[in-house]
C-alpha positions in Angstrom: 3.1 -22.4 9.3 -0.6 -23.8 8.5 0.2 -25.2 5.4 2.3 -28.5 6.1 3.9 -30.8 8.4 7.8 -30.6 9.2 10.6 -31.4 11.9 10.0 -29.2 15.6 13.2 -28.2 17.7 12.6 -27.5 21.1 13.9 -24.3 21.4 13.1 -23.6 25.7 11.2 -25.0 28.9 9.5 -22.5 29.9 7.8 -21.9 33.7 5.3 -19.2 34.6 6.5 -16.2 34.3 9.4 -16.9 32.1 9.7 -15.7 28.1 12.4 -16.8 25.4 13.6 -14.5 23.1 15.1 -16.0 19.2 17.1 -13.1 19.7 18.9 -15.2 22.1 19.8 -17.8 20.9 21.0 -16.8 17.4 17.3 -17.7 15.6 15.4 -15.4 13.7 11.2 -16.8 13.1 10.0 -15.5 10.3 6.3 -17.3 10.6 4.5 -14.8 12.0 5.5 -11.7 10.0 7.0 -12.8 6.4 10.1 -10.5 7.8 13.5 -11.6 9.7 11.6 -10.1 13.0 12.4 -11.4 16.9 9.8 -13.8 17.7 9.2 -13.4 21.9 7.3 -16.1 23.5 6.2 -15.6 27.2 4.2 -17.9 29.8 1.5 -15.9 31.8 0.4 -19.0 33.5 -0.5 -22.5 33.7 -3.1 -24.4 35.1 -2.5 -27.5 36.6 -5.6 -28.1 37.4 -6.8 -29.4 33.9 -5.8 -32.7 32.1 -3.8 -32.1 30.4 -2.2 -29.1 31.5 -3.3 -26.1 30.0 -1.0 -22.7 29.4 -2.8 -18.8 28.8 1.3 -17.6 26.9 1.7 -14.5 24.6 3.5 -14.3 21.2 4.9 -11.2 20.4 6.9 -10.2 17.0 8.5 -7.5 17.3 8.2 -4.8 14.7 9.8 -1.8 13.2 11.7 0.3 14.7 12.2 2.8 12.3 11.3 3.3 8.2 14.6 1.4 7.3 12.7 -2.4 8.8 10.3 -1.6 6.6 9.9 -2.3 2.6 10.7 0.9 0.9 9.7 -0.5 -2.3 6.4 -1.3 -1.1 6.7 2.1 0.3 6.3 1.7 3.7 7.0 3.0 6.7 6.7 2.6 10.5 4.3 3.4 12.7 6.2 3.3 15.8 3.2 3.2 18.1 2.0 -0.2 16.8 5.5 -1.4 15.6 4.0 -2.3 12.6 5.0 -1.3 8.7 1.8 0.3 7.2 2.4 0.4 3.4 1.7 2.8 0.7 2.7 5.6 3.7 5.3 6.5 2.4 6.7 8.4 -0.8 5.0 6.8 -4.2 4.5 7.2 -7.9 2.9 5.3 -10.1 4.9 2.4 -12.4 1.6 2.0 -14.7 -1.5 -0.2 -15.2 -2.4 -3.9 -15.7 -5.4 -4.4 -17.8 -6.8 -7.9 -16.8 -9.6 -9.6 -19.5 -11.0 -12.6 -18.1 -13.9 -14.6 -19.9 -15.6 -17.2 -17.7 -16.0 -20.6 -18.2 -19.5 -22.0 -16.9 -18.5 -22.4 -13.5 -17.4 -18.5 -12.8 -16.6 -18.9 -8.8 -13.8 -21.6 -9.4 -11.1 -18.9 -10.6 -9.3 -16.7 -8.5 -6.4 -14.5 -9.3 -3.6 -12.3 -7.8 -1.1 -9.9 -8.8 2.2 -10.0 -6.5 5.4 -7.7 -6.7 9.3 -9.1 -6.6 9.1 -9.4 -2.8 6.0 -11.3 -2.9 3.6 -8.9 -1.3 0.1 -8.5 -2.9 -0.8 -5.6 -4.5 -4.2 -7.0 -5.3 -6.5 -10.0 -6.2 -9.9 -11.4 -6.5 -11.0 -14.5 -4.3 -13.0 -17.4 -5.9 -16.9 -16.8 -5.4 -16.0 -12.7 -6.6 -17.0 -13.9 -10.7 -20.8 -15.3 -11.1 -21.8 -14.4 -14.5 -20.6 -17.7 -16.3 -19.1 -17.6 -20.6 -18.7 -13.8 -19.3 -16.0 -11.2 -20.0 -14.8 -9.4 -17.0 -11.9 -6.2 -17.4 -10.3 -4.5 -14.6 -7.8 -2.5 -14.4 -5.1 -3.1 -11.5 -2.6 0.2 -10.7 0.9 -0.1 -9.6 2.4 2.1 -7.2 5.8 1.8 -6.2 8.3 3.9 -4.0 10.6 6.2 -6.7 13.9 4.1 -6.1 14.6 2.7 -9.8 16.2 -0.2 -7.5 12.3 -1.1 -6.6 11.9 -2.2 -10.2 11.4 -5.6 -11.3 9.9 -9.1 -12.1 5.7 -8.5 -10.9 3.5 -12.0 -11.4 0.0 -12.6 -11.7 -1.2 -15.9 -11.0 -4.8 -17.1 -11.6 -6.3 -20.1 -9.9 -9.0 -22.2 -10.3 -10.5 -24.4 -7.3 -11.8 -27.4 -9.1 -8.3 -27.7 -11.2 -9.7 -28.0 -15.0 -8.8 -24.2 -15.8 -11.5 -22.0 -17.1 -11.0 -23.7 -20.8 -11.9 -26.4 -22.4 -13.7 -28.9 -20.8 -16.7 -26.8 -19.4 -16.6 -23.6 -21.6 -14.4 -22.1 -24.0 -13.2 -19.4 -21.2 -9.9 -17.5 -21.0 -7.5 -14.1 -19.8 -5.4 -12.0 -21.0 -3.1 -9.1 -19.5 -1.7 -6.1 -21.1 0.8 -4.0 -19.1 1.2 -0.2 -20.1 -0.6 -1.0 -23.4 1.4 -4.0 -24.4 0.3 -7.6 -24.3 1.7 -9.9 -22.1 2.8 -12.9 -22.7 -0.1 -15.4 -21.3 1.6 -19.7 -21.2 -1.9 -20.9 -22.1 -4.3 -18.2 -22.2 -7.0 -20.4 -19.7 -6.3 -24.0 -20.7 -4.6 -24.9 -17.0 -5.1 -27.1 -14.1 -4.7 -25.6 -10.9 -2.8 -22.6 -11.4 -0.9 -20.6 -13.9 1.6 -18.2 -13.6 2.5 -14.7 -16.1 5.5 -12.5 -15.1 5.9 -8.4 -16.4 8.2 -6.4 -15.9 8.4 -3.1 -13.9 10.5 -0.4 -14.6 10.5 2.5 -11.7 11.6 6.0 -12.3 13.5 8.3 -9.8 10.4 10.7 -10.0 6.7 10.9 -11.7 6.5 11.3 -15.0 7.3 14.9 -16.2 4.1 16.5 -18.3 4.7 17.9 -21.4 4.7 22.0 -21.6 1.3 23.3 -22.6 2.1 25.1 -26.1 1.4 28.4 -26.4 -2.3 29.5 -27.8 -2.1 30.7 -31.3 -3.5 34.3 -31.4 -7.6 34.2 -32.3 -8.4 36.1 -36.2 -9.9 39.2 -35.0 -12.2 41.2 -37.5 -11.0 44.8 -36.1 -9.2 46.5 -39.6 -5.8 46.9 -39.7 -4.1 50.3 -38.6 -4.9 53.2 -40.7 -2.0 53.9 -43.8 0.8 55.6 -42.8 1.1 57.9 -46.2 -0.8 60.9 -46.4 -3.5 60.7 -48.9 -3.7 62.3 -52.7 -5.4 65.8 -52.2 -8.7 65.6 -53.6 -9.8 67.0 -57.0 -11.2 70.2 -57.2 -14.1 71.7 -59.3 -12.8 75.3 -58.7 -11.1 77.3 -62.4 -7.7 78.0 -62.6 -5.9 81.3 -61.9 -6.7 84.1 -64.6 -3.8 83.6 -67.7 -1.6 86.4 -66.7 -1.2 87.8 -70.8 -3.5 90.9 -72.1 -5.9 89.9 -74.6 -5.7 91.6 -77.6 -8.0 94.8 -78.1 -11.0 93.9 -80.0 -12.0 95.3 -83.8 -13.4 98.8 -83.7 -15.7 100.4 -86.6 -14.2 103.6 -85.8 -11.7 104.9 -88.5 -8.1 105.5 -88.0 -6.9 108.6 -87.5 -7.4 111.2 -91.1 -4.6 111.4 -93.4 -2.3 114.0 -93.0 -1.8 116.1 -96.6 
């Protein structure tokens, strides 16, 4: 598989023209595509012409078939025209986000990370060479997206490397990283002070659908200046200036100079 040495089985002789199938012989090969997929190996010629013998053959793994080959989780699905599972196709909401801090020791492009979900596939990284600022602080933020299956939940790692093998503290810089997940700190083994590698796990939990938003309270109704409706009671009638009736009594006659009438004898 590139990285290592181990037994072979011969598996088939094969002439020109001629193909083995695992699928025949009980194997599944899982080198080629990290999956339990049929590994197909055919012989479109050989020339015996060169020393040693020489062979043009074809190695075909074949894909998906339908969505259930592929990782749901990683929510793919599959494109049946290539046979191959094309993730983050499919249905997906998001689990929440990784805050990575990294500070830099004085050799920046040794360190390397990578953030990996419970089925090992790699939801993103950084290469050594990507940090050159050295005794620097770096912060990114890494978004995980998952398929809505609570199942899908689970154990996610980040791993940071460094090339030389001295970590990025304490021998050439006082660097170091550290992760929070959703807001809360994760828990870091050494914080930078590693050889080759070091590993910190988080937990994922998925929900069966995105995260509701809260109902927008209604507004509260604006202070308006207008004056409030008129009074319902019918107001006081208004003093007048005008006299009262005439007193309905006679006055009495007034004194007279003229005698009363002359004695009688």
């Amino acid at each position: 598989n590139g990285f290592g040495y181990s037994q072979s089985l011969l598996r088939a002789t094969l002439a020109a023209g001629q193909a083995y199938d695992s699928r025949n012989d009980g194997t599944i090969s899982t080198v080629f595509s990290g999956k339990s997929d049929p590994l197909i190996v055919v012989v479109n010629d050989i020339d015996s012409s060169t020393n040693p013998w020489s062979a043009d053959i074809s190695i075909i793994v074949e894909g998906c078939q339908s969505n259930n080959d592929c990782n749901a989780c990683n929510a793919e699905t599959c494109d049946l025209t290539t046979q191959q599972c094309v993730a983050g196709s499919g249905p997906t909401v998001k689990a929440g986000d990784l805050a990575i801090t990294i500070l830099t020791d004085r050799y920046p492009t040794e360190t390397a990370w990578s953030v990996t979900d419970p089925n090992a596939n790699e939801i993103d990284s950084r290469s050594s060479g990507y940090y050159t600022n050295s005794e620097s602080t770096y912060t990114e933020t890494v978004e995980i997206w998952t398929s809505p299956d609570p199942s899908c939940g689970g154990e996610y790692k980040f791993t940071i490397t460094d090339t030389y093998g001295d970590g990025i503290c304490c021998s050439w810089g006082l660097g170091s990283y550290g992760l929070t997940w959703n807001g809360i700190a994760v828990d870091t083994p050494t914080g930078g002070e590693f050889g080759d590698s070091e590993e910190a796990t988080f937990q994922v939990v998925v929900s069966s659908g995105p995260t509701p938003v809260p109902p927008t309270p209604s507004p509260v109704a604006a202070a308006s200046d207008a004056p409030s409706s008129s009074p319902t009671g019918n107001p006081s009638a208004l003093a007048s200036d005008s006299p009262s009736s005439s007193p309905t009594a006679n006055p009495a006659p007034e004194a007279s100079d003229v005698p009363s009438s002359l004695p009688s004898a």
